[in-house]
C-alpha positions as CSV (number, residue, x, y, z in Angstrom):
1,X,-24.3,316.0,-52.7
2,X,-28.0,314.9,-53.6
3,X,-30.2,311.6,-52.7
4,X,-31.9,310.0,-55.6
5,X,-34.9,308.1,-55.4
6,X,-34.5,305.7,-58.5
7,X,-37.6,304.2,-60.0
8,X,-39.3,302.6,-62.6
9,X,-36.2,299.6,-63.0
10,X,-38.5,296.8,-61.5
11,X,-36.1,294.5,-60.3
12,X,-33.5,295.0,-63.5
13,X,-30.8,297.6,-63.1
14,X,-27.3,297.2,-60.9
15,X,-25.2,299.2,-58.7
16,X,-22.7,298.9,-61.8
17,X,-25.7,300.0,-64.3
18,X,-26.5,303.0,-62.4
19,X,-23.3,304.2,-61.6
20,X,-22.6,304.1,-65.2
21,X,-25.7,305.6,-66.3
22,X,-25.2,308.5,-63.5
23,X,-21.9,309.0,-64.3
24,X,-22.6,311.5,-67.0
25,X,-23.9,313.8,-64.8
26,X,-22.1,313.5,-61.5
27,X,-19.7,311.5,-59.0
28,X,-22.4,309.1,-58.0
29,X,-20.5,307.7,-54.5
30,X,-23.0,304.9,-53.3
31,X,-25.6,303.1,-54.7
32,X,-28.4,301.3,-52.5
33,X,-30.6,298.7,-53.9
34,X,-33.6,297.5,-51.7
35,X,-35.5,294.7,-52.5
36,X,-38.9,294.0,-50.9
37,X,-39.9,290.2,-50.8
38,X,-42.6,287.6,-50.4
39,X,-42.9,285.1,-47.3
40,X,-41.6,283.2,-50.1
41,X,-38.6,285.0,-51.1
42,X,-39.9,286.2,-54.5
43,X,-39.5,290.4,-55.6
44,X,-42.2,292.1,-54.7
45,X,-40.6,295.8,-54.7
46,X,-36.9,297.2,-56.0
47,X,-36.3,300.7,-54.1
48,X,-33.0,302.4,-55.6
49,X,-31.2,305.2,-54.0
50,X,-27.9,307.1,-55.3
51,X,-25.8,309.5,-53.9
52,X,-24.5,311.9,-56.2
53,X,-21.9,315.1,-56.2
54,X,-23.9,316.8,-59.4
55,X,-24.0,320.4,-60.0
56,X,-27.4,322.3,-60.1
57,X,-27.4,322.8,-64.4
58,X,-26.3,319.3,-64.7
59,X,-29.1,318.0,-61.8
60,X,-31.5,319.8,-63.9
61,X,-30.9,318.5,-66.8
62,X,-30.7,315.4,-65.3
63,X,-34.3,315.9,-63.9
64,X,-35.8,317.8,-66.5
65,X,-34.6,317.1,-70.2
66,X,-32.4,313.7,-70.3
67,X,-33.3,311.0,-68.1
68,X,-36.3,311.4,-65.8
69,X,-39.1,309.9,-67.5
70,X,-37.2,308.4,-70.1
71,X,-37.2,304.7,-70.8
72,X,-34.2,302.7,-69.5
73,X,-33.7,298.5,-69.4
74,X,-37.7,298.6,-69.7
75,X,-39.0,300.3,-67.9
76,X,-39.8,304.1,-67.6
77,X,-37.4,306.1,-65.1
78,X,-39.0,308.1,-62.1
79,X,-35.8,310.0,-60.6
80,X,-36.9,312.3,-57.3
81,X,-34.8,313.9,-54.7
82,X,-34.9,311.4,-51.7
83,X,-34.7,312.1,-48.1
84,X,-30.8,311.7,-46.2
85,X,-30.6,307.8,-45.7
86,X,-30.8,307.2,-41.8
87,X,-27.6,305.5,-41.9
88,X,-26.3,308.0,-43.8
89,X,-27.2,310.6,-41.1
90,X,-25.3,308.9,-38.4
91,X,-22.2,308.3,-40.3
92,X,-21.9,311.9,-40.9
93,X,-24.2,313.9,-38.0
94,X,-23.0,317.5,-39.2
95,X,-25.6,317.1,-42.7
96,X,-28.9,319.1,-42.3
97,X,-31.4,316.6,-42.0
98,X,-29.2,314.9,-39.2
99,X,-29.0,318.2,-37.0
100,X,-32.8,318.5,-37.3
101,X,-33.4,315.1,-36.1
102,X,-31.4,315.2,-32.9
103,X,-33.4,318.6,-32.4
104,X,-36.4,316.9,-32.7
105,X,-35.2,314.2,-30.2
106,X,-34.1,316.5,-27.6
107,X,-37.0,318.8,-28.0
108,X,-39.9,315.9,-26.9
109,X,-38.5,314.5,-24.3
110,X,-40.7,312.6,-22.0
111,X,-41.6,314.1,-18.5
112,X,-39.7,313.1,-15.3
C-alpha cells in the first residue's frame, strides 16, 4: 500500500476521476480531497491524497513514464509518495510510520 500526494488538478478532479484514472495501475482504496479556503469560502488550495495497493513495476511506471508530469483535466500532474495520513495511523497502529510515532511519544516524556 502506498500514499499519493496528487497535484497539479487545481480544484478540478473527483474522488470518482481519480479512482478511475488510478485504477490502471493499482486498487486505489480511499481517495482524500482537501480544500483550503478564504474567510470567504472561496478555493484557495486542492491537496489530493490516494491510497493505492500498486506493485513496484507498475508504481514506477506510474511515477516515471505514464502519468507524473503529464497533463490531466488542465493542469499538469505532480504525483509524490506522501507521508501515512494521521488518521490513517490510528485506524491501523501496527503500519511503520505509526510505531515510530508512539516511540517518539514515549521517548520525550516530560519530567516528574
Amino acid at each position: 500500500m502506498k500514499r499519493l500526494y496528487i497535484g497539479g488538478l487545481g480544484h478540478t478532479g473527483s474522488e470518482k476521476d481519480l479512482k478511475v484514472r488510478f485504477g490502471k495501475f493499482g486498487d486505489v482504496s480511499d481517495v482524500e480531497i482537501i480544500t483550503r479556503k478564504d474567510e470567504n469560502g472561496a478555493p484557495l488550495k486542492t491537496f489530493r491524497y490516494i491510497n493505492i495497493n500498486i506493485t513496484d513495476a507498475e508504481y514506477k511506471r506510474c511515477m516515471y513514464s505514464i502519468l507524473n508530469k503529464s497533463t490531466w483535466k488542465g493542469g499538469t500532474l505532480l504525483i509524490q509518495l506522501a507521508k501515512e495520513s494521521f488518521l490513517h495511523s490510528m485506524i491501523h497502529p501496527n503500519t511503520a510510520t505509526s510505531r515510530d510515532w508512539r516511540l517518539r511519544m514515549t521517548s520525550h516524556q516530560c519530567p516528574s
